[in-house]
LOZARO-921782 format. One record per residue: residue in three letters; x, y, z of N, C-alpha, C in turn. Coordinates in steps of 0.001 Angstrom, whole numbers, plus 500000, padded with zeros to 6 digits. Layout:
BEGIN
ALAXYZXYZXYZ...
END
This chain:
BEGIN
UNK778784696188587187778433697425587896777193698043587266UNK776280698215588261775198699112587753775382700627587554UNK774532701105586703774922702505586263773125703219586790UNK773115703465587788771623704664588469771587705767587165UNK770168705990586877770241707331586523769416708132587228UNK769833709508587430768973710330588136768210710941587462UNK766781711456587497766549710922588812766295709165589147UNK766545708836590226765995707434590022764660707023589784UNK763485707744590441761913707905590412761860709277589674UNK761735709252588111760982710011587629759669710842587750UNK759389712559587955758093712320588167757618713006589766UNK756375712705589664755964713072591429756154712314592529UNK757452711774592589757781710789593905759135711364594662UNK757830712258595542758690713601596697758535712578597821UNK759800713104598868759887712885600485760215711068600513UNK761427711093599826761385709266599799761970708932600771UNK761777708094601367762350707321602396762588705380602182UNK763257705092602770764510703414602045764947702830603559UNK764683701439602603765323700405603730765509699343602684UNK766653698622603653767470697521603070766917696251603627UNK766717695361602951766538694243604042767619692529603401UNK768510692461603581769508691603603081769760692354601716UNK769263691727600399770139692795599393768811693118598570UNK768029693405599155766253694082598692766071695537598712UNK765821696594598326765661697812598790764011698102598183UNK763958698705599439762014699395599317762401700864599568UNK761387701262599252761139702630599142759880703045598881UNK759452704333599631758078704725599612758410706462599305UNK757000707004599098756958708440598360755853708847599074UNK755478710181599714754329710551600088753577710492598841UNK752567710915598788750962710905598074750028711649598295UNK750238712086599387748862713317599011747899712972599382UNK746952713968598224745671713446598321744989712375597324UNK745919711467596531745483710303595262745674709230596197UNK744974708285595917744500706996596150744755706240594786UNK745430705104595187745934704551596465747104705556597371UNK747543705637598583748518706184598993749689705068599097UNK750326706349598850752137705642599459752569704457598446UNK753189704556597482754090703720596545754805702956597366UNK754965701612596666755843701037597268756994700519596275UNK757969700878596125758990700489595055759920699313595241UNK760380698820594770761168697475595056762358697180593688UNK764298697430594444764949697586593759766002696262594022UNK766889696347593426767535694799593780769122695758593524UNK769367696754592908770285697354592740770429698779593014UNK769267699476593461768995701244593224769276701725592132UNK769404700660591002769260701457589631768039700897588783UNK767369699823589432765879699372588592764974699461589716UNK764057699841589267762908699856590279761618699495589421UNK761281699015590134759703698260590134758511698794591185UNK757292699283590854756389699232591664755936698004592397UNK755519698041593378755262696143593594753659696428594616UNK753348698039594777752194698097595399751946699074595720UNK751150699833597190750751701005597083750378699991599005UNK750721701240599667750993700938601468749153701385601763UNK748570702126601424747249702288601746746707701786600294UNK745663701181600324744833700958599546743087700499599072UNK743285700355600717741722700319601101741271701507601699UNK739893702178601093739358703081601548739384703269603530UNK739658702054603961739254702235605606740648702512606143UNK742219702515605469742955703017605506743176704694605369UNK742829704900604652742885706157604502741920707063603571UNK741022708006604504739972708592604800740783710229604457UNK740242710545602729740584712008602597739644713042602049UNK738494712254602594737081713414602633737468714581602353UNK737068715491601390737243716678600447738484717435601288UNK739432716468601238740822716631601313741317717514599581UNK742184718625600194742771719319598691743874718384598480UNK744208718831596777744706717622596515746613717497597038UNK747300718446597995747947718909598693748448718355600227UNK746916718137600569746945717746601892747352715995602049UNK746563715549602692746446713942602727747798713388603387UNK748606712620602607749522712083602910750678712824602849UNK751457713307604064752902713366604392754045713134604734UNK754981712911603813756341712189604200756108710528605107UNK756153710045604730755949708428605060757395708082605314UNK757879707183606320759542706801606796758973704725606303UNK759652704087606175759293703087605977760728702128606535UNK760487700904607337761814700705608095761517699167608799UNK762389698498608911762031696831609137762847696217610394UNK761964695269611017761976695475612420761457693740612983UNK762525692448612551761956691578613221761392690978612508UNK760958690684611151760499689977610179758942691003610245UNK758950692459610178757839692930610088758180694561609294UNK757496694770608430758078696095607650756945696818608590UNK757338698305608312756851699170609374756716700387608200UNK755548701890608168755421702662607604755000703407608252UNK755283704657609173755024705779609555754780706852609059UNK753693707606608620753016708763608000752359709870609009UNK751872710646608126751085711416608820750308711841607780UNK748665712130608056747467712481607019747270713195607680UNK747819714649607011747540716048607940745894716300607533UNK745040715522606841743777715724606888742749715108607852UNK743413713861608356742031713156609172743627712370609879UNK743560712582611219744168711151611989745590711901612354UNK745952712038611922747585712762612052748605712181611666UNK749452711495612879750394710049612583750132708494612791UNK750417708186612093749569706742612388750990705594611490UNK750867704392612102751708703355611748750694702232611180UNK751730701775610372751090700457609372752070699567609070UNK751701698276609333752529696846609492752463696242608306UNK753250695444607684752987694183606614754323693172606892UNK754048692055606711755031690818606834755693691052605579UNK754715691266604398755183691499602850755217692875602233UNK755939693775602413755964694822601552754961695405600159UNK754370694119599553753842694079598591752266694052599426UNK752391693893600716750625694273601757750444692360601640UNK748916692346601865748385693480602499749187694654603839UNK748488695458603926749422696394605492748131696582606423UNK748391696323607277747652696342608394746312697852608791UNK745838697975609180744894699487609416746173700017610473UNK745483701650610094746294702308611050746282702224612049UNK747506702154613138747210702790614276747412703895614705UNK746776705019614926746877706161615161747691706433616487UNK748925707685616589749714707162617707749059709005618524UNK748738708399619974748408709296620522749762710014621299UNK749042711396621005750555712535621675751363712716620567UNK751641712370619626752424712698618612751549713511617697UNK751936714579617818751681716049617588752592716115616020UNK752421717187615727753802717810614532753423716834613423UNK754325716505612576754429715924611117755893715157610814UNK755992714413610031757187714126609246758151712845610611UNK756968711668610747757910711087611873758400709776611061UNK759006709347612279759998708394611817760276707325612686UNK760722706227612263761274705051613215762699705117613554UNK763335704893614484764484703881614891764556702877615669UNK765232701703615196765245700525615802766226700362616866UNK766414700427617687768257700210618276768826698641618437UNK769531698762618996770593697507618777769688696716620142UNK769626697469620895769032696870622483767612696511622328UNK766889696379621179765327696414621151764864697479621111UNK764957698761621662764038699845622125763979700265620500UNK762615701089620523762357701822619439761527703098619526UNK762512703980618981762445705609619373761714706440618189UNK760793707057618206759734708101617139760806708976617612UNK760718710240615916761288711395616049760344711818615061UNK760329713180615278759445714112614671759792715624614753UNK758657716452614337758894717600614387757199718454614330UNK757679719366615343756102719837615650757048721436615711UNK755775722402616001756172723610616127756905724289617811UNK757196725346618060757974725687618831756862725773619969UNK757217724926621136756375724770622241756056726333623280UNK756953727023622930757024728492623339756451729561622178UNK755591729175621152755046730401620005756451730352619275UNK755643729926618142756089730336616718756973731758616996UNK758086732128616452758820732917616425758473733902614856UNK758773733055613901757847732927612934757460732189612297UNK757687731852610543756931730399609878757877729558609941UNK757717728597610371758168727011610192759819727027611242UNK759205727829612478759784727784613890758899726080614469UNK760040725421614174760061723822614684761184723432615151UNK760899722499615893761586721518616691761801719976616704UNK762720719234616243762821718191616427762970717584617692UNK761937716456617866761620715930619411761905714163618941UNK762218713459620164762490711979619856761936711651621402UNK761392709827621061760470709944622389760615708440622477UNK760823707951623073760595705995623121759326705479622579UNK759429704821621976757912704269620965757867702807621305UNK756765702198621983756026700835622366755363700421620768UNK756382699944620197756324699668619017755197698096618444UNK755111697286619857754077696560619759752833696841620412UNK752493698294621311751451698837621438751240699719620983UNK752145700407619859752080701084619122751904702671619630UNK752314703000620730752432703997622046753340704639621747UNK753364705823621727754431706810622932754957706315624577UNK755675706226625128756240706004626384757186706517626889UNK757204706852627830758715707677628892758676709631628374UNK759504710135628049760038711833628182760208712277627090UNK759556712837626269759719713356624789761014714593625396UNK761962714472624424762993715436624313762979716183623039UNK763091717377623595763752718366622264765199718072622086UNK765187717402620945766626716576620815767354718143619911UNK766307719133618768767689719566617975766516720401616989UNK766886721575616496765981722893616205766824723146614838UNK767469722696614711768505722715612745769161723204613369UNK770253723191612183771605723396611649771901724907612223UNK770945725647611453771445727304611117771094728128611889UNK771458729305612542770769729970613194769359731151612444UNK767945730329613410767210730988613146766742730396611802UNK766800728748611964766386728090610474764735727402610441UNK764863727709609316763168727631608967763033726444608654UNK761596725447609359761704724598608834762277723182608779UNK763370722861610297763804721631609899763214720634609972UNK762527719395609464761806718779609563762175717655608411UNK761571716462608100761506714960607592763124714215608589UNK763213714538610070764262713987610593764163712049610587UNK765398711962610013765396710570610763766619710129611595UNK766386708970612634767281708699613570768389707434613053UNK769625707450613241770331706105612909771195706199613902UNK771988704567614280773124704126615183773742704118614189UNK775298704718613958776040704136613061777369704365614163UNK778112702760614329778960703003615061778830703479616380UNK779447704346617125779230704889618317778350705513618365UNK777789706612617193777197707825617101775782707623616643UNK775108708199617625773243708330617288773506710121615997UNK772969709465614972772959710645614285771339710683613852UNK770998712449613805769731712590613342770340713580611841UNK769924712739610310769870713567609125768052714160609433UNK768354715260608306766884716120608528767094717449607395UNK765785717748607019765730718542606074765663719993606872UNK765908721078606205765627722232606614765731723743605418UNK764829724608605736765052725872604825763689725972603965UNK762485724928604210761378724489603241762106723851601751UNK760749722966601389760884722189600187761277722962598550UNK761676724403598932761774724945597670763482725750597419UNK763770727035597175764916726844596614766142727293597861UNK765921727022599194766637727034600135766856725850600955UNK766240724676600102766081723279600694767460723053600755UNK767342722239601950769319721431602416768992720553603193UNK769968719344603707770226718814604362771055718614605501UNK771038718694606868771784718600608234771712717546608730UNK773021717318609411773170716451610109773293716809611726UNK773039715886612590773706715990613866773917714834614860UNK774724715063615501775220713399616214775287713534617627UNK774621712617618191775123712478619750775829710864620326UNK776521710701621296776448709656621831775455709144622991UNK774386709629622762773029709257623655772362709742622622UNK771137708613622850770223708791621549769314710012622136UNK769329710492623176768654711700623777769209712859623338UNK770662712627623189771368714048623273771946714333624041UNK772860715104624259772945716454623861773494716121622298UNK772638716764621038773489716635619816774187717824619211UNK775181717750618694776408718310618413775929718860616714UNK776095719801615919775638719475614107777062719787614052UNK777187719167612416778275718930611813779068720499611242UNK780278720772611601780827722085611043780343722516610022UNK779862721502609289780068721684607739778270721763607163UNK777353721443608359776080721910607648775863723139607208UNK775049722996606040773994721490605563775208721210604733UNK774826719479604708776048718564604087776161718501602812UNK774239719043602206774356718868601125773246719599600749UNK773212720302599803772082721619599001772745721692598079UNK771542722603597127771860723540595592771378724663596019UNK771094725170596906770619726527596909771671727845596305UNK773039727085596749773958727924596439774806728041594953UNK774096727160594027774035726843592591773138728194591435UNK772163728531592085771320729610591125770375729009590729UNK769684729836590461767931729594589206768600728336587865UNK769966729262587394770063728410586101770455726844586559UNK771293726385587410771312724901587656770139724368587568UNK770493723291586775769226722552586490768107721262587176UNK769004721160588228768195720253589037768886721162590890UNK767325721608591318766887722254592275766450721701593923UNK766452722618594778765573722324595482765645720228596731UNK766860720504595967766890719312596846767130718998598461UNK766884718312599079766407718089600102765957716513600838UNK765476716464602124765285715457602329765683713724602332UNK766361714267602700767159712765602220766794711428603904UNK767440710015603151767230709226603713768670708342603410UNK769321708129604824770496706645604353769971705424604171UNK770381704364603615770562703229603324772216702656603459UNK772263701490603870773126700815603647773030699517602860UNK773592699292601802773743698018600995774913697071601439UNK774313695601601174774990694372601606776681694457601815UNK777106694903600775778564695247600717779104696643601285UNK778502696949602675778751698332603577778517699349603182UNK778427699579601275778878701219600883777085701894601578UNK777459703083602005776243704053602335775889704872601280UNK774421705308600793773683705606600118772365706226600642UNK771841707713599974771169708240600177770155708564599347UNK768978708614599493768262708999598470767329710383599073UNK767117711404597671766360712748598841765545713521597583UNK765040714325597609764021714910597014765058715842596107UNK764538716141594779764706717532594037763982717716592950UNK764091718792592318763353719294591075764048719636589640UNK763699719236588573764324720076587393762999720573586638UNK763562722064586865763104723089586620762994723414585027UNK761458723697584146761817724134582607761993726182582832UNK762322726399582639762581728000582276762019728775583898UNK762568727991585011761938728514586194760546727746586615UNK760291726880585780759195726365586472758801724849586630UNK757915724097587469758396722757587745757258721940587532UNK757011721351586595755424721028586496755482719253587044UNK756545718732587310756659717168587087756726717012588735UNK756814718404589614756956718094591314758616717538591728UNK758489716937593085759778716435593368759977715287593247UNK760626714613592832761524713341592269762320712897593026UNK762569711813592978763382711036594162764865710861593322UNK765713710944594002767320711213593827768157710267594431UNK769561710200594039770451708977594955771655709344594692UNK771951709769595857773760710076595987774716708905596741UNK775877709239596670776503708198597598776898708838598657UNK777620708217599851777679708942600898779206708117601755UNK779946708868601799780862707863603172780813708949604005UNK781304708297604894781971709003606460783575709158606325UNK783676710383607063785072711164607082784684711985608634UNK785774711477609419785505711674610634784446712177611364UNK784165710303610853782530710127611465781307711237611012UNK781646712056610523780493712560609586780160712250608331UNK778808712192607818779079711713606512778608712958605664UNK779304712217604508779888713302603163778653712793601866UNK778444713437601596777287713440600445778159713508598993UNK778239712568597867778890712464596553780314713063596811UNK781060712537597981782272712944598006783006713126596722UNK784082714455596907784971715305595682783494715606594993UNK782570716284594705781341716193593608780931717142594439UNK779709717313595717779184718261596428777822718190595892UNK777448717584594459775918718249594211775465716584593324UNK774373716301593241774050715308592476774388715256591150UNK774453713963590972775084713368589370774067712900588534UNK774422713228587221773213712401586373773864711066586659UNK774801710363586581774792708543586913775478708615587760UNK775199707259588408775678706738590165776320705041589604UNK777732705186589946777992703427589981777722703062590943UNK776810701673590918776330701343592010777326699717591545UNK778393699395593134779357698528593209778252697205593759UNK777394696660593190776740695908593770776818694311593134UNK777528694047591970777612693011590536777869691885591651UNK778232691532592809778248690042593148777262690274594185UNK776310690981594080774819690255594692773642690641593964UNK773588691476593123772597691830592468772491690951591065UNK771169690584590603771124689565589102771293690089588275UNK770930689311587171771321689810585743770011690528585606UNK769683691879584781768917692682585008769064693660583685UNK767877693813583299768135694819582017768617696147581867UNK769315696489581007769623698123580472769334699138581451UNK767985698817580884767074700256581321766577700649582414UNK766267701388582976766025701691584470764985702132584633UNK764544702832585781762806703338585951762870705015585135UNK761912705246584308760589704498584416760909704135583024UNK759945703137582377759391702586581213759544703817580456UNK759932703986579010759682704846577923758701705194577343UNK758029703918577488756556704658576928755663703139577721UNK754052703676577899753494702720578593752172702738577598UNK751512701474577351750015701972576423749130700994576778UNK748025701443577180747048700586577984745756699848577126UNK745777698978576232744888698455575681743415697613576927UNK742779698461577504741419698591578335740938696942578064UNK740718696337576646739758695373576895740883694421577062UNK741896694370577426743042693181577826743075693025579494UNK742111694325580168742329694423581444741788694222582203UNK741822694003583344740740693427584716740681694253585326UNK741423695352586075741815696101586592742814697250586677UNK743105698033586973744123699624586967745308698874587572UNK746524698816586940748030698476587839748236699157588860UNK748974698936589954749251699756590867750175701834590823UNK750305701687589207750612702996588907749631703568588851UNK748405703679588874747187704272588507746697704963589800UNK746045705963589755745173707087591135744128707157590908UNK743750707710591622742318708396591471742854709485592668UNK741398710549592542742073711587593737740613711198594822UNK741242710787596190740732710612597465740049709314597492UNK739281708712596508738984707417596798738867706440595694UNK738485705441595543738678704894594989737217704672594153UNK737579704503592642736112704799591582735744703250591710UNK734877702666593201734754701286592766733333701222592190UNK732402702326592067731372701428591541731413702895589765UNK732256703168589606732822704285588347733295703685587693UNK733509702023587358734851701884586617734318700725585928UNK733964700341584775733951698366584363734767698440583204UNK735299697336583495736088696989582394735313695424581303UNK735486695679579973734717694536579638735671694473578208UNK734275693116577289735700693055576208735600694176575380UNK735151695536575052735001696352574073736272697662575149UNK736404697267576624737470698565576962736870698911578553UNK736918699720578791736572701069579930735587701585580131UNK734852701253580877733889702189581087733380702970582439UNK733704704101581927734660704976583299733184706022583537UNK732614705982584647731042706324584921731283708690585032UNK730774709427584163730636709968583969729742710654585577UNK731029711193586211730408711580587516730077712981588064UNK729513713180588906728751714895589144730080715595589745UNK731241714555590415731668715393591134733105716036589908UNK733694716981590146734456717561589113735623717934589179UNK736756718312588352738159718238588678738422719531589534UNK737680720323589169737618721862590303737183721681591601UNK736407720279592320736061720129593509737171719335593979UNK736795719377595411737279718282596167736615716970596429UNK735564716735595521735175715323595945735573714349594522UNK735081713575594457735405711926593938735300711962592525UNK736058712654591514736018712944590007736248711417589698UNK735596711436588319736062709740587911736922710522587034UNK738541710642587651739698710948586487740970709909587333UNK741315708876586202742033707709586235743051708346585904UNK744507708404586244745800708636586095747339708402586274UNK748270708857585700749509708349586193750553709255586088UNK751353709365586912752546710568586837752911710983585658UNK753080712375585445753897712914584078755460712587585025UNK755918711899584046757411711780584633758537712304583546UNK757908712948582690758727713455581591758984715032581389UNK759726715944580604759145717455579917758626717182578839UNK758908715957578195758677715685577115757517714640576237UNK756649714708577022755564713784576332754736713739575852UNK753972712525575421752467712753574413751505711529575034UNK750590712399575406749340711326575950747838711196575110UNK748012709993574693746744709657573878745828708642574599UNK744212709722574457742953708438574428742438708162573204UNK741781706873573258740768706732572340739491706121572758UNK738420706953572593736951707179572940736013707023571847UNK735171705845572242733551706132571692732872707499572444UNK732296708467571206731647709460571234730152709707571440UNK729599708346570404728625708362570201727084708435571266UNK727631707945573020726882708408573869726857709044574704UNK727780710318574117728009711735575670726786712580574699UNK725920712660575644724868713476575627725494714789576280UNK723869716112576202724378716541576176724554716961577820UNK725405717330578556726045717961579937726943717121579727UNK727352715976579326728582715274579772729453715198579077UNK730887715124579611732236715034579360733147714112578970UNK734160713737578147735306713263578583736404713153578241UNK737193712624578307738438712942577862739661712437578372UNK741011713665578155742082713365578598742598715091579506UNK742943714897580680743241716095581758744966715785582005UNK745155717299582002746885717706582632746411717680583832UNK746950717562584913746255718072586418747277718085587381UNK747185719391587958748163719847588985747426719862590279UNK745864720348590166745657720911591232744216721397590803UNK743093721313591640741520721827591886741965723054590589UNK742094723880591431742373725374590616743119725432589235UNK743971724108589170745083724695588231745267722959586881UNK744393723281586439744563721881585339744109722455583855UNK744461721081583176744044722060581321743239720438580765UNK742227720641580403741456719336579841740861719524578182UNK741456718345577463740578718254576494739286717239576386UNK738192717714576289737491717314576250736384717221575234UNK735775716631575170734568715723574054733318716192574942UNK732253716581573646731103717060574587730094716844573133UNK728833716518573102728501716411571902728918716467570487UNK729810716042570576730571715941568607731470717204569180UNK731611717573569779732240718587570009733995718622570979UNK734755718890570061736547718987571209736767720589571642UNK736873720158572869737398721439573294738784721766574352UNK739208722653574142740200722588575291740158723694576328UNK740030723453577340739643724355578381741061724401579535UNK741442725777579861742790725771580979742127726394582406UNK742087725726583062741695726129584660742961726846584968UNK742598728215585344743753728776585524743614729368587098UNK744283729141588137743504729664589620741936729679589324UNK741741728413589171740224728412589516739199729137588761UNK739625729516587586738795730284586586739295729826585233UNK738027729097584818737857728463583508737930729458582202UNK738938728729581056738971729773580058738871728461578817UNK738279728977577940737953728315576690738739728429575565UNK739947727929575695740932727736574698741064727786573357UNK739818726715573173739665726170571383738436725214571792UNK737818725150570817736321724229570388736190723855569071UNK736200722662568406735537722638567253734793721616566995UNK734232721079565728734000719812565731734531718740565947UNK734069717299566637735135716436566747733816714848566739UNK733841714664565661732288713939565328732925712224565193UNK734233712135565035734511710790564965734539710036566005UNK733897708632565586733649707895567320733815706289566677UNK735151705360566915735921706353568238736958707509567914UNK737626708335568616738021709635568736739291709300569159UNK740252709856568833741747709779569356741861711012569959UNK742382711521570963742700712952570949744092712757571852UNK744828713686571512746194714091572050746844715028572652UNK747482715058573613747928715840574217749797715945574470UNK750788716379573686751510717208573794752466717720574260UNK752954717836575313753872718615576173755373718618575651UNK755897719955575655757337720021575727757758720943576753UNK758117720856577864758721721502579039757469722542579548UNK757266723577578881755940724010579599754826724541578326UNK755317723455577387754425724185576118753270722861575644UNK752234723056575621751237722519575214750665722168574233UNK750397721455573183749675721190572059748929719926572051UNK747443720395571331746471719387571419746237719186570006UNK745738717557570158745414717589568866744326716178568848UNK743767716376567770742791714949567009743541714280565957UNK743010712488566279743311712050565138742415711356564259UNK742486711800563260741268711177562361742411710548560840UNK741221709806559791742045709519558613743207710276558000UNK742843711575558217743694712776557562744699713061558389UNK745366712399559773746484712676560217745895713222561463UNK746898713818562418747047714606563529746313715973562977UNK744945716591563751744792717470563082744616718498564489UNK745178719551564392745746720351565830744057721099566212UNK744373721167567630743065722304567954744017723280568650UNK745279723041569637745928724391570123747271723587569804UNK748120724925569446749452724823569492750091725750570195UNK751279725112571057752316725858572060751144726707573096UNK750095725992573932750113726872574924750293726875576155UNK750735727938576406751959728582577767751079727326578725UNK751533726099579379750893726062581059751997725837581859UNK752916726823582203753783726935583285752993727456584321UNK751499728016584089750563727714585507750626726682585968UNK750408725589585740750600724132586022751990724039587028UNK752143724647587477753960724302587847753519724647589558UNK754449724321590477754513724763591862754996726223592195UNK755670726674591621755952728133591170755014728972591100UNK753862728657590395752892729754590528751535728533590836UNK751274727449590570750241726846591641750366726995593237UNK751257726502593063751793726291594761751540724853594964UNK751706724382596377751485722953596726752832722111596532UNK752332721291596870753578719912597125753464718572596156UNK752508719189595039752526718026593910752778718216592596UNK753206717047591784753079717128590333752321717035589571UNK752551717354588131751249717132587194751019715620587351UNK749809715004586965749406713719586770748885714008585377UNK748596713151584372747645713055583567747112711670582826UNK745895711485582641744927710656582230743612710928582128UNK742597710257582190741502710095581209740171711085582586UNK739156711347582173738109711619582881737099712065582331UNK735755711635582798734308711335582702733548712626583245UNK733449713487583078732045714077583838730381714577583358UNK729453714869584449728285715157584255727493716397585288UNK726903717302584076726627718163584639725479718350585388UNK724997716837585108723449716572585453723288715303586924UNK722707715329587569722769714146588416721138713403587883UNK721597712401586951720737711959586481720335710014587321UNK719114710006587224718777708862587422719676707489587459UNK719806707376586047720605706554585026721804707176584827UNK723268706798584997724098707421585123724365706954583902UNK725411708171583372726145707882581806727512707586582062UNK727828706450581030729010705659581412729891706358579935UNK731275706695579998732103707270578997732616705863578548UNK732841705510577597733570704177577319735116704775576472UNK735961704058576924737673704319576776737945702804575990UNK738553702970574528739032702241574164740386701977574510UNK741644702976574385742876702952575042743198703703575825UNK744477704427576010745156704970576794746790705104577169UNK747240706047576372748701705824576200749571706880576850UNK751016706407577051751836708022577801753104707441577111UNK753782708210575918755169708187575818756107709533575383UNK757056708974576124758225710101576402758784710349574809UNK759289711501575033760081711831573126761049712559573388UNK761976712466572503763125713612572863762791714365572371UNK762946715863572739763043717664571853764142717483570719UNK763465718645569973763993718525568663764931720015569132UNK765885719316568847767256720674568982766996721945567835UNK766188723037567931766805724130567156767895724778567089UNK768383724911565593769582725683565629769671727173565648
END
C-alpha cells in the first residue's frame, strides 16, 4: 500500500486537473504567465509523481506578450479520448480557449486550436459512452452581472475532431448556494446512470468549496446535492492550517476506488507565499452522491492509496525531491522544472564547460517583458537557495543574482553589482534598499533563507556564512496582500541598465534549492 502525502504537488501547482489511462495517471496545473506552460505530471500510484514535460512549450503555442505575471494560463482540464490525450485551457491574455492534442503526454502537443463561441473561462471535456463530446464552461450572467463573479455554467456539444462548438449551448447550473459567487472550474462525468457536473464555487480564497450536481440528461435539468458543497474549510477558521481549498477533479483508478484531487493553501501566520498546491482526497458514492474523505470531511496529511497489485516497486519518498542542486557545466539545457516568465531566454542562455551564461537583459523583474530570471517553485516554508557567480565582469549598470518572486510589484532580490551585494524588497512596486555592502569575491556564493515568512540573506566566503539581512518580514510576498493567483518562484537573474551594443553575459557556476526543518523554540 502506498502512503500519498499531502500536499501531493508541493508548491505553485493550483487548478489541477487528472486522468487515468489503464493504471497511468497525468495531471496538469495552470501556469500563468511562466513559460513553459502547463506541467505535465506522471504518477503510477498518486503518491509519486514525476514531471515528464510541460503541454505548451513552444513560443507559437503560447503568445503572453507583456502578459502580468497573473494572467496567461487558466485552469487547463486534461482528458483522453481514443488513443489521443486532449488539454483544454484558456489564455485569458491572447486567444481565450483553445485545445491541444498529443498521442504522448510527454508532447510533442499539437498548436492550438482556438474554439470559436466559447466565451467565459475554466472549460472542460467530456467524453460519453455514445462518442459525443460535450465542452462545459463558465462565462458571466447573460442578463448583467448581478454582481462579482455572477456566472453560469453552460455545456454545449463539441466536434471534437473539428474542434467546434455544435448544436444549443445550455445553461446547465449557476452553483450550489443561493446567490453564489463564482462557480466555475466545472467538470462533466457519466458515472452510472447519472451525468454529474463537480465545480468550484465562493472564489479561490477563504470561501472556496466544492458542488456537485447530477442529472439524467447530460443537458439537464440538474438537481445539486442536499449536502453542498461536499467539501470546504471555510468553516474550519484562519487557524486551520491548510485553507482555501477548492477545485477539485475525479479520477478513477484500475481497481474502481474514486479519487479526487483539488486546490488548497497552507497558510504561515495568515499568509501564503508558496500559492495553491494540488491535494488528493478519496471519494465514494453514498446514494449516488459522492462523499469526499468519508467519516473525515476535510483533507488528510496521508492517503492509503489500495493500489500494491498494479502499481511497481517504487521508492519511499514522494514529490517533491528534498533538495535539488544544479551543477551548470554538467548541463545542456534547463529540465522541464525550470520557467522563465512569458518566453523563452533562447538567445539569453549558453551553457558551456565553465557553467551558465545567462545574458544580462534590459528587460526587468518590475516589467512585463522578457527578464533573463531562470526559476523553480518554492515548494517549501522552509528553505535555502544558493548561487554561485563569477563577479569579475558585471560592470557597472548590471546585475545578478538570486530573486524571491511573487509578482512585477512584489519580489525581494539579492544582487551583485560591482563588488558590491545588495538586497533590495520590491514592495507594491516601490523599490527599497535593504542592505549593501562589499561583496568582492568571484566566484561569489550568496544565499537566501526563508522560514515561513522570514527572510535572511547571506554570503559565503572562507570565513563562513557571513549575513547581510536577518529575519526580514516578506509576508508581502504572499497572495494576501500581493494578490493574484500565484506562488513565490525563486532562482537566478541577469540584468542591465544599459542597452548596450555588446551585451553582458552573467556567468552562473551553480544553483541550489533545499528544504530544512525549523528549529523548535522552547
Amino acid at each position: 500500500m502506498s502512503v500519498a502525502k499531502n500536499p501531493i504537488l508541493a508548491g505553485f501547482y493550483p487548478d489541477p486537473s487528472i486522468c487515468a489511462v489503464n493504471d497511468d495517471f497525468y495531471l496538469v496545473n495552470s501556469s500563468f504567465a511562466y513559460f513553459p506552460g502547463l506541467p505535465v505530471m506522471h504518477s503510477k500510484d498518486l503518491a509519486h509523481w514525476e514531471q515528464i514535460g510541460n503541454v505548451l512549450d513552444r513560443p507559437s503555442q503560447l503568445p503572453l506578450q507583456d502578459a502580468g505575471v497573473s494572467r496567461g494560463l487558466f485552469a487547463p482540464t486534461i482528458r483522453y479520448n481514443d488513443g489521443l490525450f486532449y488539454v483544454i485551457c484558456t489564455n485569458v491574455s491572447f486567444g481565450g480557449n483553445f485545445v491541444v492534442t498529443a498521442e504522448n503526454p510527454e508532447g510533442p502537443w499539437s498548436e492550438p486550436h482556438y474554439i470559436e463561441g466559447a466565451d467565459g473561462i475554466d472549460p472542460s471535456l467530456f467524453f460519453d459512452e455514445d462518442g459525443k463530446c460535450y465542452y462545459i464552461g463558465t462565462h458571466a450572467n447573460v442578463d448583467g452581472c448581478r454582481y462579482d463573479g455572477d456566472y453560469y455554467i453552460y455545456i454545449q456539444e463539441f466536434d471534437y475532431k473539428e474542434f467546434k462548438l455544435v448544436g444549443k449551448r445550455v445553461e446547465a447550473w449557476n452553483g450550489a448556494l443561493r446567490g453564489v459567487h463564482w462557480p466555475e472550474g466545472p467538470h462533466l462525468y457519466k458515472i452510472g446512470d447519472w451525468y454529474y457536473i463537480i465545480h468550484a464555487e465562493g472564489g479561490t480564497g477563504p470561501e472556496h468549496a466544492i458542488s456537485v450536481a447530477r442529472s439524467k440528461d447530460v443537458f439537464g435539468p440538474y438537481e445539486g446535492c442536499p449536502r453542498n458543497p461536499i467539501f470546504t474549510h471555510r468553516h474550519l477558521g484562519k487557524i486551520y492550517p491548510i485553507q482555501y481549498v477548492g477545485h477539485g477533479d475525479l479520477v478513477q483508478a484500475v481497481n474502481g476506488d474514486w479519487y479526487m484531487v483539488m486546490l488548497a493553501v497552507r497558510p504561515t501566520k495568515g499568509f501564503t507565499t508558496m500559492g495553491r498546491e494540488t491535494f488528493l482526497a478519496r471519494v465514494i458514492f453514498e446514494d449516488e452522491w459522492p462523499v469526499v474523505n468519508p467519516g473525515l470531511g476535510v483533507l488528510s496529511d496521508n492517503l492509503n492509496i489500495r493500489l500494491d497489485e498494479w502499481k511497481p516497486e517504487l521508492p519511499e519518498t514522494t514529490w517533491p525531491n528534498v533538495s535539488k542542486k544544479y551543477e551548470f557545466k554538467e548541463m545542456k539545457s534547463f529540465g522541464p522544472e525550470f520557467m522563465t516568465l512569458r518566453a523563452p531566454l533562447t538567445d539569453s542562455v549558453k551553457f558551456d564547460e565553465d557553467g551558465l551564461l545567462l545574458k544580462c537583459g534590459t528587460d526587468n523583474l518590475s516589467g512585463t517583458g522578457v527578464p533573463s530570471y531562470v526559476c523553480i517553485r518554492q515548494d517549501s516554508k522552509f528553505f535555502e537557495a544558493r548561487a554561485t557567480l563569477y563577479t569579475d565582469n558585471l560592470m557597472m549598470g548590471t546585475r545578478a543574482g538570486l530573486c524571491l518572486f511573487q509578482s512585477e510589484g512584489f519580489h525581494v532580490r539579492f544582487e551583485i553589482t560591482e563588488n558590491r551585494g545588495r538586497v533590495v524588497l520590491v514592495n507594491n512596486g516601490k523599490e527599497e534598499l535593504i542592505a549593501e555592502d562589499a561583496l568582492r569575491e568571484s566566484p561569489a556564493t550568496i544565499i537566501m533563507k526563508v522560514s515561513g515568512t522570514s527572510l535572511s540573506v547571506y554570503s559565503l566566503n572562507d570565513r563562513g556564512m557571513q549575513p547581510f539581512v536577518r529575519d526580514l518580514d516578506i509576508s508581502s510576498l504572499s497572495t494576501e496582500v500581493a494578490g493574484g493567483f500565484v506562488g513565490c518562484t525563486v532562482g537566478i537573474f541577469a540584468t542591465d541598465g544599459d542597452d548596450r551594443e555588446e551585451p553582458v553575459f552573467a556567468r552562473f557556476k551553480s544553483f541550489s534549492y533545499e528544504r530544512f526543518e525549523p528549529v523548535i523554540k522552547d
